[in-house]
C-alpha positions in Angstrom: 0.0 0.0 0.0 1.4 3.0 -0.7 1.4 6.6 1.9 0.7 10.0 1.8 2.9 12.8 3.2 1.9 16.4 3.9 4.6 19.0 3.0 4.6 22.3 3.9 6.0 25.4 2.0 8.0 28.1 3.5 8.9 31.2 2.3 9.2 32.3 -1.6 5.4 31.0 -1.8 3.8 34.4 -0.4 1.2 36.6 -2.6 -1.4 39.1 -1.8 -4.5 37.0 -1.5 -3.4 34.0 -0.4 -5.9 32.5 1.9 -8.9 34.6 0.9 -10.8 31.8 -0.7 -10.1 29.5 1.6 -11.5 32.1 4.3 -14.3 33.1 2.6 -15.5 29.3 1.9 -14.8 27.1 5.1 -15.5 28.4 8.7 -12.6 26.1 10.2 -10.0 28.1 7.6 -11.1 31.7 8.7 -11.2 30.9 12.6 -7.4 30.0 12.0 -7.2 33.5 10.2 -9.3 34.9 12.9 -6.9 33.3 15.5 -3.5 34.7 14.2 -5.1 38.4 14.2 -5.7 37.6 17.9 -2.4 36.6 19.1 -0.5 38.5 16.7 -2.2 41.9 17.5 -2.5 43.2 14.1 -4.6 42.0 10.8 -2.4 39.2 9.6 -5.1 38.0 7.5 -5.6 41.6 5.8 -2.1 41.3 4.9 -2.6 37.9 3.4 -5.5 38.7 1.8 -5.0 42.3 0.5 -1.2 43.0 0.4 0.5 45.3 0.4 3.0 43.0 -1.3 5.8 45.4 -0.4 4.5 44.8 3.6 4.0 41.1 3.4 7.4 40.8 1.7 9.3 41.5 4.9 10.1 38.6 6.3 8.8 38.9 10.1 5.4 39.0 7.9 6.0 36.7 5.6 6.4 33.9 8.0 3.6 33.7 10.1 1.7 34.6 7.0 2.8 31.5 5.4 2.3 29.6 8.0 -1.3 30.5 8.9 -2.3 30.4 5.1 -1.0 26.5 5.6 -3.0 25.6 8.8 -6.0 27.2 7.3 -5.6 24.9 4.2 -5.0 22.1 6.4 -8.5 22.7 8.5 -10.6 23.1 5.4 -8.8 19.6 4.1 -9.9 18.5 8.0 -14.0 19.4 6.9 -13.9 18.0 3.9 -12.8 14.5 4.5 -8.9 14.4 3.3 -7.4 11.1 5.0 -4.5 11.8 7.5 -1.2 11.5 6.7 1.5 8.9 7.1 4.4 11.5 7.4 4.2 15.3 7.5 7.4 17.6 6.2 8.0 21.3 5.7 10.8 23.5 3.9 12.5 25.8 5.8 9.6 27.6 8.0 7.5 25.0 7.1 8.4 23.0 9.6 6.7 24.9 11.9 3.2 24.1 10.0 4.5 20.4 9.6 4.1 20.3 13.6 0.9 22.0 13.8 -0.2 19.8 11.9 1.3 16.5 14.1 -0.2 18.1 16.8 3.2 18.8 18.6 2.7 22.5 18.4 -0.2 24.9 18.8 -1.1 26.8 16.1 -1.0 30.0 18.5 2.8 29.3 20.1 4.3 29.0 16.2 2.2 31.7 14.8 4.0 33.8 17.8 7.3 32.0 17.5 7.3 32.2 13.4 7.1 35.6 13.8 9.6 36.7 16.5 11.5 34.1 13.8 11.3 36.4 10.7 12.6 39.2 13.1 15.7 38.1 14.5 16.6 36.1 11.0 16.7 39.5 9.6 18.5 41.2 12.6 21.4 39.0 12.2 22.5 40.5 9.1 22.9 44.2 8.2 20.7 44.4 5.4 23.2 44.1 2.3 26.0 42.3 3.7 24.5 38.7 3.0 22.8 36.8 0.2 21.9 33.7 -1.4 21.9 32.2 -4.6 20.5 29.4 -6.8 22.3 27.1 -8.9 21.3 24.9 -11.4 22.9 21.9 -13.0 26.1 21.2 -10.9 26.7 18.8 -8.8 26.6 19.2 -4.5 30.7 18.1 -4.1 31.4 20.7 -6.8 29.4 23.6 -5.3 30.6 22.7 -1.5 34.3 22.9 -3.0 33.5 26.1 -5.3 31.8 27.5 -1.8 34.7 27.0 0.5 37.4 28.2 -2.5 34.8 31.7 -3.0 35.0 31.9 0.7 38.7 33.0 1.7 37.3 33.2 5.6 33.5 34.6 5.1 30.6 32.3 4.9 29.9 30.7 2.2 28.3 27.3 1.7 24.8 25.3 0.7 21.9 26.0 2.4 19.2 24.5 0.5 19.8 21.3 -1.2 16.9 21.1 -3.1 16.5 18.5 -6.1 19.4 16.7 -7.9 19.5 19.6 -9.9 19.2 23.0 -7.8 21.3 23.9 -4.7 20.5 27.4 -3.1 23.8 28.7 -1.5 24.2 31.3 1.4 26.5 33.4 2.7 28.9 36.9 2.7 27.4 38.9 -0.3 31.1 39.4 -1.5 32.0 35.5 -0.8 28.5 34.2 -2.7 29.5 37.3 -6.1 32.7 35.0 -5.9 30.4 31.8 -5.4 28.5 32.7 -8.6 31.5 33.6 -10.7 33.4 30.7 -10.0 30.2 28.3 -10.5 29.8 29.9 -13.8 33.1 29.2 -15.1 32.9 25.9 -13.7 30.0 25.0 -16.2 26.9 25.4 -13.8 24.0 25.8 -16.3 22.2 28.7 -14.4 23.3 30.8 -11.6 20.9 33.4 -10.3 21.7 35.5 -7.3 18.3 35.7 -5.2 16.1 38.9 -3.9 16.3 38.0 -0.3 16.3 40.2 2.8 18.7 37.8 4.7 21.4 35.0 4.0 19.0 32.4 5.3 20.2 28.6 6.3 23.9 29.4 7.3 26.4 30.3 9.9 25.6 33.4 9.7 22.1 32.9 11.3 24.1 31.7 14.6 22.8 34.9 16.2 19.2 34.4 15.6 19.3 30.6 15.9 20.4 31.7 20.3 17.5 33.9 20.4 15.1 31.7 18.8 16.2 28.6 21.0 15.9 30.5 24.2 11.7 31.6 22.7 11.6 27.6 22.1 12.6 26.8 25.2 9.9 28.5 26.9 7.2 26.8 24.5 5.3 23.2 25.0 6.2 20.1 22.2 4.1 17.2 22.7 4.8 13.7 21.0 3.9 14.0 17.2 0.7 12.2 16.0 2.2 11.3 12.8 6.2 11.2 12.0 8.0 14.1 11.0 10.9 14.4 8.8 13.2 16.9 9.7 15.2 19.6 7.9 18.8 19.7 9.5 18.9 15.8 9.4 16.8 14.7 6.9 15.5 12.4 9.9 12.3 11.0 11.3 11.0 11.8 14.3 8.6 11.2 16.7 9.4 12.9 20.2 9.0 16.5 21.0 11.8 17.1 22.6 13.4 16.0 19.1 11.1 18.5 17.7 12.1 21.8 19.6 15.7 20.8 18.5 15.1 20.4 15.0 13.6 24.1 15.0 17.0 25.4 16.8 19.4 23.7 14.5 17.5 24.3 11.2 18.0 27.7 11.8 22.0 28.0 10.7 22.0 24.2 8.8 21.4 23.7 5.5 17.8 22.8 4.8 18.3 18.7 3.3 15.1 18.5 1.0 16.6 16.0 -1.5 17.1 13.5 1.1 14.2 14.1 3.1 12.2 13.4 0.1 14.3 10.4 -0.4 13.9 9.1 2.8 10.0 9.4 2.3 10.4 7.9 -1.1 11.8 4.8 0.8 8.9 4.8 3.5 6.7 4.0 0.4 5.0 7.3 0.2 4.4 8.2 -3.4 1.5 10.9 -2.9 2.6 14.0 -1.9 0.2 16.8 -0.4 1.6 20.5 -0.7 -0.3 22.2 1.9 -0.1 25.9 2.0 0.3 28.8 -0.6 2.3 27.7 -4.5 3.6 24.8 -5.5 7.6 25.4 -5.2 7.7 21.5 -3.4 5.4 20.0 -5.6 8.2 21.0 -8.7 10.9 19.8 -6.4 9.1 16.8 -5.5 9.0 15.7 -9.3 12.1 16.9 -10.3 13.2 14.2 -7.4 11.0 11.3 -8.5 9.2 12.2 -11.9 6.1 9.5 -10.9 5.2 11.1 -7.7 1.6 12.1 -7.7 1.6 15.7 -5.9 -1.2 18.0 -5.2 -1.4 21.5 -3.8 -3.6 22.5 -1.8 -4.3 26.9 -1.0 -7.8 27.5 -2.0 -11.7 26.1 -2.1 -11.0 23.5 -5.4 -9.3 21.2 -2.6 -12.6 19.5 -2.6 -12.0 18.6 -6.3 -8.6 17.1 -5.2 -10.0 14.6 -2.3 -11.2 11.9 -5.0 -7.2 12.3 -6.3 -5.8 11.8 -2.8 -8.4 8.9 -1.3 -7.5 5.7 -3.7 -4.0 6.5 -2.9 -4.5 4.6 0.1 -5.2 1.1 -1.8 -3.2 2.6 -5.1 
């Protein structure tokens, strides 16, 4: 028989009305919209749903925006029937929606955490003195060697290992210019340096990966309803205490995509559920394993999308 595993997008999946038809068309989607305005203080779901784009851009926005479009997905797949999981995942931030949904963390401790998150990422790093870049076609040896030559003693290294075929690298903006020229002449097929506000997934997050830890400490994990597969390690796990530490690490580690999608692939799980705004995992996922059946679920057609997701189960 083959599983099912949720995944969870993080950010570089925001837009301005994202949510809104979810909202407008299940009750248990627009009390989790509802919920986040509460704790946050502010209209989170007026950002989501209306923009500004240049607002919901900044990062301490973007991630509990992310995240609450996600859980409001995943309660409107709740009321409609979708089958739980075997395994849940999430890129990046989405990890944090990956353990709402287990049940290991409440939806109001990571919508607070997420976005006390997208604040210190961005205080680490003088605006301008970090970035990131993707590259396409080259292997993971020779971008790790090409990373540590461009460094000469400033960070620079893989931070998302995406697909076979596209590694996002992080670091010193002067070390990752280097990065890019030296992948270029190496033969790298595409090199694109990336419109980020931070150098996210490397050493140079150490600063908000202490601050973070000592928010995480204060928060309760419980044991995970479903298993997880983490980010830093590209591991399952099952224990909460596991879970706080995977949110700490993931912070300055490189986020290990390929192999957690491998180590899923292995489990048997061949349908994969993108849960939350886009479809930047559902690309990934079939640029990984080109038969994988993958759905995305971020508005009011997921009912169209249960009958896809249900014979999986005896597929």
């Amino acid at each position: 028989m083959t599983k099912i595993a949720y995944i969870f997008p993080g950010q570089g999946s925001q837009y301005a009305g994202m949510g809104k038809d979810l909202a407008e068309n299940f009750p248990a989607a627009r009390m989790v919209f509802e919920e986040a305005d509460e704790v946050l203080g502010f209209p989170l779901s007026r950002l989501c749903f209306e923009g500004p784009a240049e607002q919901l851009q900044l990062t301490e926005n973007t991630q509990p925006a992310i995240l609450t479009t996600s859980i409001a997905a995943l309660r409107a797949m709740e009321t409609a029937g979708f089958p739980e999981p075997d395994f849940v995942a999430g890129h990046s931030l989405g990890e944090y929606s990956a353990l709402v949904a287990a049940s290991s963390l409440s939806f109001a401790d990571a919508v607070r955490v997420v976005r006390a998150r997208g604040r210190y990422m961005q205080e680490a790093v003088p605006v301008g003195t970090g970035a990131m870049a993707a590259v396409m076609g080259a292997t993971l040896v020779d971008i790790e060697r090409l990373c540590a030559e461009a460094g000469t003693g400033e960070v620079c290294a893989p931070a998302n290992i995406n697909s076979p075929n596209q590694v996002v690298i992080a670091g010193a903006a002067a070390a990752i210019d280097r990065a890019i020229e030296l992948l270029k002449a190496a033969g790298a097929k595409r090199v694109i340096k990336l419109n980020v506000s931070a150098p996210f997934h490397c050493a140079l997050m150490m600063p908000a990966q202490q601050r973070l830890a000592a928010d995480l400490e204060e928060v309760e994990f419980s044991a995970l309803r479903m298993p997880l597969v983490t980010n830093a390690d590209a591991a399952i796990i099952a224990g909460g205490e596991a879970a706080r530490a995977a949110l700490i690490k993931q912070v300055s580690a490189p986020v290990r995509w390929l192999g957690s999608i491998e180590l899923l692939l292995s489990r048997e799980v061949r349908t994969f559920v993108e849960v939350g705004p886009g479809k930047v995992l559902s690309g990934l996922v079939r640029q990984i394993y080109r038969d994988a059946q993958c759905l995305n679920i971020e508005d009011s057609t997921l009912t169209e999308k249960l009958q896809l997701v249900e014979p999986a189960r005896v597929g």
